[in-house]
C-alpha angles and dihedrals in degrees: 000000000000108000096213081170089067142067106252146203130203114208102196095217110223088175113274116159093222104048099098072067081065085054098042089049088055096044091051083056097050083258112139106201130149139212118244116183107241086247088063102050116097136152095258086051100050090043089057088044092049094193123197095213128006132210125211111210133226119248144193100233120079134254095227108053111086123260090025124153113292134179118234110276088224093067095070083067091042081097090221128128112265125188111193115208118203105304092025083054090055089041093055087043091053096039108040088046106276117114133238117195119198135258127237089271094053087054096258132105100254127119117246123210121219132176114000130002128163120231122220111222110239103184133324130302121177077214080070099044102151090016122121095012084129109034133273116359125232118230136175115249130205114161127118081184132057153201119263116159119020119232122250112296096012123131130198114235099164136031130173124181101285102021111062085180098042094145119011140167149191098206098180084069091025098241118166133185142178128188082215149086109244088161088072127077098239088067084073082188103048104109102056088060089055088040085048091051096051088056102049088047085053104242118165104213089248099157124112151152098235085051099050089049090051090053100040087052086055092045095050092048089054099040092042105037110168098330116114127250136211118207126222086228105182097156094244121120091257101056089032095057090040093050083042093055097038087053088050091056100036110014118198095010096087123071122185129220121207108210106206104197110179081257103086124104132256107305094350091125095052097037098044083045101053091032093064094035105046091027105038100023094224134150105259135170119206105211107188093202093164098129091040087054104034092049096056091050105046112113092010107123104166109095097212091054087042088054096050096048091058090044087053096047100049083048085056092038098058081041091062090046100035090068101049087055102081118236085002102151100157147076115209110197134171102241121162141201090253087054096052092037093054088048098047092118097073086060103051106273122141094223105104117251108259086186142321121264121224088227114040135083104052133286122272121261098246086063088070088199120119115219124251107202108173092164106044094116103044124102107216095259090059093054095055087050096056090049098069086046085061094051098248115157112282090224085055098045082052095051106118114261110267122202117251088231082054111200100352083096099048086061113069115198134008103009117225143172093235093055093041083062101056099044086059094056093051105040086049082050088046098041084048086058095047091058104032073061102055092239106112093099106045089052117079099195121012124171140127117247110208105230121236088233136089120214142198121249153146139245124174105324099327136084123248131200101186134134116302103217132198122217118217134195128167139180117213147146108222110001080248092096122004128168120202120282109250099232115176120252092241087055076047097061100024082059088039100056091038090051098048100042085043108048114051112217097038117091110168138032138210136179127220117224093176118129139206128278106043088038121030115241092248124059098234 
């Protein structure tokens, strides 16, 4: 969906694992702005995107190597505002006449900066508004190259040890660049810069919820007409709120299928079913598709196969039932931003592939479905957000994110009956604890992952050789970064012992305290 009603920015992507941050910091401001891959922007396009600012990405590859990411030449005449972050500072120094040498990884003599450094202010800059009151400012660094020369018209503002351009700026054109990454949290002040860019390019903060909710009904209606649609309904925020918004627009023309795989938690059939039917009133099937799903994966140990088999079944599945619906010609599915973005290799983009999604990248044309993505352009937190704009229960808008392959990826390894049985008994013991506890709502993702590994215990008098298991929790905004929820060591135990005397086959218990990045929230 292109919002020609709001202000946008265009963030030209040069494969940094962290600029969907960029994306997540504007949103939080009522900024819409969207993430191109460098391959994709050209002229023509920016000229149909007519951006107000743009924002120039970091990277992993390096300036000076040739045939490295560029922006197109044409965009430093466009006469917007453009801010550069670490590699788009070093793309508008190389391009517009300054010079970058490379670091010792690139192969040169320069020094590179990585993890915190603190920047010296050197003049004002309404870019910095809030920025050095109390001193120098820590930043987090990431470059193996550096600035050297600064192009024509170009000013420093900041410095820190091992970065003389650390912030600089053309303000006649209003350019602005920083070697660092404002988008992390370890940049506290961050934000404001962002907050402060959006201002000098003009923008006026016209991005809602209730907006959004008022354009995608129109789109659907338009897209849909009087055709019929089926709904990926998998129980989880993302498909509810989907199904929510597409019934909104076309009422009793959609029909959801819930596809039960063998892979679902404790409950979660019975509960998702009767929710949506006795809650939102809505038309579901319930397609208990357990042997067609588990039979396909046994024996199967490599997450990404297990993943596409699951991707390719519940293709077939919505096939089966999208011919018996009659003039049903779309697919409705919960994809969000983080999905595509995550996924942005398969279509081009230069960032590297942390995994495949089961629902992105299109249907195939034998399908003969069009997709119907209401939600493609949303961050989690925003979802939640236009659910309660469509009037969903709060409790359920609330309810931890859960993966469209289900517990196939809690479940390293070879996948069987017998182990996803087990995982259900411990994550509902697990998921009891958490809210006896008074902790549901301050988790973002909570669930138990079965280890490929048997250990040695003992019980009573007598020796074991069960699963070992590993309890996660995270707190996040957004799923794009998380760090490890801090549970006591007496929550710890108390889990651990009910998990192990309660669920037989599982002997002993660990917790991950890993957080993302450098690990992803899911297993698998």
């Amino acid at each position: 969906m292109t919002h020609q009603t709001h202000d946008r920015l265009l963030i030209i992507d040069f494969g940094s694992q962290v600029t969907q941050l960029i994306a997540r910091r504007l949103r939080e401001l009522s900024v819409y702005c969207e993430i191109h891959p460098y391959q994709n922007v050209t002229m023509d396009f920016v000229a149909a995107f007519a951006p107000r600012a743009i924002i120039l990405s970091g990277g992993p590859d390096s300036v000076v190597r040739d045939g490295s990411p560029r922006a197109p030449d044409g965009i430093f005449d466009y006469g917007v505002p453009i801010l550069g972050i670490c590699y788009g500072q070093q793309v508008m120094m190389q391009q517009l006449g300054g010079l970058v040498e490379g670091g010792k990884i690139s192969g040169g003599g320069g020094t590179a900066e990585f993890g915190r450094a603190y920047v010296q202010a050197k003049g004002e800059l309404p870019l910095l508004n809030g920025w050095f009151a109390d001193g120098p400012e820590q930043v987090w660094m990431s470059h193996g190259d550096h600035v050297s020369r600064l192009a024509p018209g170009f000013d420093v503002f900041g410095t820190s040890p091992n970065a003389p351009y650390a912030i600089t700026a053309d303000t006649d054109r209003n350019f602005y660049a920083v070697q660092f990454h404002p988008e992390v949290h370890h940049t506290p002040r961050g934000a404001t810069l962002y907050e402060n860019f959006v201002k000098l390019a003009g923008f006026k903060g016209d991005w809602t919820m209730n907006a959004y909710r008022e354009e995608a009904v129109a789109k659907i209606r338009a897209q849909v007409g009087d055709k019929n649609v089926i709904c990926a309904l998998s129980g989880g925020v993302d498909s509810s709120v989907a199904a929510a918004l597409i019934h909104e627009a076309v009422g009793d023309q959609l029909t959801c299928v819930f596809v039960d795989h063998g892979l679902l938690r404790k409950n979660e059939a019975e509960e998702v079913v009767g929710m949506f039917r006795d809650h939102m009133n809505l038309q579901v099937i319930h397609a208990d598709e357990t042997e067609l799903f588990l039979g396909e994966l046994d024996g199967q140990s490599d997450p990404e196969t297990k993943r596409k088999i699951i991707g390719r079944l519940f293709i077939d599945v919505f096939q089966k039932y999208a011919d018996q619906i009659e003039g049903a010609e779309f697919l409705a599915q919960g994809t969000l931003y983080p999905d595509v973005i995550e996924s942005v290799s398969f279509s081009g983009g230069p960032s590297v592939t942390i995994k495949s999604h089961h629902n992105v990248g299109g249907l195939p044309e034998k399908m003969g479905l069009t997709l119907v993505e209401p939600l493609r352009e949303l961050f989690k937190d925003e979802v939640r957000a236009l659910g309660h704009e469509l009037g969903l229960p709060a409790h359920f808008i609330a309810r931890h994110p859960f993966p469209g392959p289900g517990l196939a990826i809690r479940c390293p390894g070879e996948i069987t009956r017998a182990k996803l049985d087990i995982l259900r008994e411990a994550d509902a013991v697990y998921i009891d604890q958490i809210r006896k506890h008074g902790l549901y709502d301050e988790i973002w993702q909570a669930f138990v992952a079965i280890l490929p590994v048997r250990t040695v215990g003992v019980m009573g008098d007598g020796r074991t050789y069960d699963y070992a298991c590993t309890m996660r929790a995270v707190t996040s905004v957004d799923g794009m970064t998380a760090d490890y929820y801090p549970f006591s060591h007496d929550f710890l135990g108390e889990t651990a012992t009910r998990i192990i005397n309660e669920v037989p086959g599982i002997n002993r218990v660990t917790y991950d305290i890993t957080s993302k990045p450098p690990g992803t929230i899911e297993w698998e």
